[in-house]
C-alpha positions in Angstrom: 10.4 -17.4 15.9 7.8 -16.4 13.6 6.8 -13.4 12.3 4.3 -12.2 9.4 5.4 -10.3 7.1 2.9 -8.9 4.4 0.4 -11.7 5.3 3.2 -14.4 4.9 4.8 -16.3 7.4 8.9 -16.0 7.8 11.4 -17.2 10.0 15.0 -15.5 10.9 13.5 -11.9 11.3 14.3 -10.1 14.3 13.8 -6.7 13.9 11.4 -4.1 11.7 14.8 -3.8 9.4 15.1 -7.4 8.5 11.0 -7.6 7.6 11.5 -4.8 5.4 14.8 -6.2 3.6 13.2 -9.3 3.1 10.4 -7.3 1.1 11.9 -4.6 -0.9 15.7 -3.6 -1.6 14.4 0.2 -1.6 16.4 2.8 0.9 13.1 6.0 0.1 10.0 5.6 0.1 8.9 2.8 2.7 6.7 2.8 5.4 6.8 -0.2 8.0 3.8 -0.9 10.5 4.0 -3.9 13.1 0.4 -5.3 14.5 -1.3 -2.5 12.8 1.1 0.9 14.5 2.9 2.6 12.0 6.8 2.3 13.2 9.2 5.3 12.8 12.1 4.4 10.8 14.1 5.8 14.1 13.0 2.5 15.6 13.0 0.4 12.8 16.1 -1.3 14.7 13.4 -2.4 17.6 13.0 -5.9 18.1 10.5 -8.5 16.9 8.0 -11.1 19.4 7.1 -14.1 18.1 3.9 -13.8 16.3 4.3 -10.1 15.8 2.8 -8.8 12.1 4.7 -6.6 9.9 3.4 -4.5 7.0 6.0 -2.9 4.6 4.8 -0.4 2.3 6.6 1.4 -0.3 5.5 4.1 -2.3 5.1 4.5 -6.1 4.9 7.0 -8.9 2.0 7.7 -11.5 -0.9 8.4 -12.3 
């Protein structure tokens, strides 16, 4: 299966969780979207489809 996370392809990910470990190692601060809809972190346990695109976001300080 494969899935597109931050505009580059990856293999082995099966859920929103996995996308986002394999992106950042932070726990606050992240926001997760899958073909465009934002995903609450309550569901960031849902599943994957192959060809499904997953944006991970995290947020930063300064000015």
């Amino acid at each position: 299966m494969k899935i597109e996370v931050n505009g580059e392809a990856r293999e082995g990910i099966t859920t929103v969780i996995d996308a986002i470990a394999a992106v950042t190692e932070a726990r606050r601060g992240i926001a997760a979207a899958v073909n465009g809809e934002v995903v609450p972190r309550s569901e960031w346990d849902r599943p994957l489809a192959d060809g499904d695109a997953v944006e991970v976001l995290t947020a930063t300080q300064g000015g």
